[in-house]
C-alpha positions, 0 to 999 in steps of 0.5 A: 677770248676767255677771261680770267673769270670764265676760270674762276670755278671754285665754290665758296663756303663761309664758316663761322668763325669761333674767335670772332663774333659775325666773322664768317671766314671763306674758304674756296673749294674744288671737288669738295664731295664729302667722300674725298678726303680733303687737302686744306691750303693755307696762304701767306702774308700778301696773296689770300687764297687765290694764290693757290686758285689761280683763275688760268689754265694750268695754273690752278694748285687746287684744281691740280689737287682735286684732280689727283683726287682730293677735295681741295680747299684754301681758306683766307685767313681774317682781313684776307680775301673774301674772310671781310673785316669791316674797318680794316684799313682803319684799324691803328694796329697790325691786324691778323697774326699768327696766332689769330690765322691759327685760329682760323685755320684751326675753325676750318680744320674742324669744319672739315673733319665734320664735312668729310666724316674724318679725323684728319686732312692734309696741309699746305702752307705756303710763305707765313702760312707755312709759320701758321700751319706749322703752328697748328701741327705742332700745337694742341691740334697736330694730331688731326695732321695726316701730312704736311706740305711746307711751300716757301718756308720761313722758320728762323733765320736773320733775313737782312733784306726783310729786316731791312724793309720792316725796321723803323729807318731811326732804329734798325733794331726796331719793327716800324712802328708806322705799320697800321692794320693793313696795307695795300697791294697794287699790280706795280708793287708785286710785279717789282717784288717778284721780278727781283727775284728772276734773272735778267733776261729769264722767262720764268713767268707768264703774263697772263697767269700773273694778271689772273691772279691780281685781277681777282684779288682785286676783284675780292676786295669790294673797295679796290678799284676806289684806290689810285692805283687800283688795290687791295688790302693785306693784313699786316700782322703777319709782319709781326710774326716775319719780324720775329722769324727773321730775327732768328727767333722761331714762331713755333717748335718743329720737334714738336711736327711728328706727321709726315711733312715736305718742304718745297721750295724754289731755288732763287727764293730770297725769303725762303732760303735754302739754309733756312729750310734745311735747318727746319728740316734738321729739327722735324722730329717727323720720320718721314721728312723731304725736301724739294727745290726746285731750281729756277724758280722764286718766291712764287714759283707755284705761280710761274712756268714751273707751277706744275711741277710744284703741284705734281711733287705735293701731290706724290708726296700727299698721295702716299700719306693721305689716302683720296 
């Protein structure tokens, strides 16, 4: 029987960050030939760049994109995946926000322009990573966007079931102070909170997909299997930021998002919600400007049974913006 690691056939490449000292920041690659144009991914608060890659037939939105012609590459932002912070888990404070991810993002972007001889690449953010391209596109840099992709996105709007979970239980009003560096993450915990968002009865996901997916996660994280039960850990900075969005209050200006841009996202999504998106949607000062919902599907729709879809309506949209 094949593996998940017998899918698993992304090269990596580890850039130097220029923020940190001795970060060396991974992104993974698919069809990364210096001729193609490249479509950069950016992941979101829990899952690092396998998410995009998930090591499975079909399930992978990278390979989708390198085979509509592109160089595809998702990077893992500091403390994410295989980008290793030494310490991590001991750090007292939330580590990694989004204006450190833009950081990153905006390393990896001048890599990318370098590697492939171009002024500009495609852009997917997915979740927090659609706040930190957002964040890119609208900043010093946005002109290097050809196209924009939004998956899952959160701009601002209250969210009382976030808020819930990130307020200090003594005062609502707060974010809780408990949060340290990084927190862990186990198959068990994501299988509840992605379950939450499917109707009884509904087989939106398939197993084998969903285990591809944490066991490489795992896999990244060379401390994982020491912890009871086995997991890996994730950044919590970006808990930071959602406080913010979830709050109403906006991490960035999308006036200030001129380049094409799509926002995607499935229809029983509790963190991206549809009100929230149209409203961003509303204020793209983008000409051209879509959105896509795509109904059964949540949070992770990318990663479930409609993951096609996702990857086929981001490349049509991509394909008209960003020539291979």
């Amino acid at each position: 029987a094949m593996t998940w690691q017998d899918h698993d056939t992304a090269t990596s490449h580890f850039i130097a960050s220029s923020d940190v000292p001795d970060l060396r920041l991974h992104l993974r690659a698919h069809h990364d030939t210096p001729e193609r144009a490249p479509i950069l991914f950016v992941h979101g608060a829990t899952y690092a760049s396998r998410l995009y890659d998930v090591p499975h037939p079909g399930a992978s939105w990278l390979k989708a994109t390198a085979e509509a012609g592109y160089a595809a590459y998702a990077l893992d932002i500091r403390g994410y995946g295989k980008s290793h912070v030494p310490g991590l888990g001991e750090k007292p404070h939330p580590y990694a926000r989004g204006t450190d991810a833009v950081a990153d993002i905006t390393d990896a972007v001048r890599w990318l322009c370098h590697r492939h001889n171009r002024d500009q690449i495609g852009l997917v953010g997915g979740s927090w990573g659609s706040i930190t391209t957002a964040m890119f596109a609208s900043g010093p840099s946005g002109a290097k966007v050809a196209a924009l992709v939004l998956y899952a996105p959160i701009h601002a709007e209250v969210n009382a079931g976030w808020l819930f979970f990130l307020s200090d239980p003594s005062d609502p009003q707060t974010l809780n102070t408990s949060f340290r560096g990084a927190r862990p993450v186990c198959e068990a915990t994501t299988r509840t909170r992605w379950d939450a968002e499917i109707p009884a009865g509904q087989n939106w996901r398939d197993e084998a997909v969903f285990q591809a997916l944490v066991q490489s996660s795992l896999s990244d994280d060379p401390h994982a299997a020491h912890r009871a039960p086995p997991a890996f850990l994730a950044p919590n900075g970006t808990l930071l930021d959602l406080w913010e969005a979830f709050n109403a209050r906006p991490l960035y200006d999308p006036s200030r998002i001129v380049c094409p841009t799509l926002l995607i996202r499935g229809g029983a999504d509790t963190t991206s919600t549809r009100s929230d998106t149209l409203a961003l949607l509303d204020r793209l000062s983008a000409t051209h400007k879509r959105y896509a919902e795509l109904a059964n599907g949540a949070h992770f729709a990318s990663a479930e049974r409609l993951g096609p879809q996702v990857f086929s309506i981001a490349n049509g949209f991509l394909q008209d913006w960003v020539t291979p």
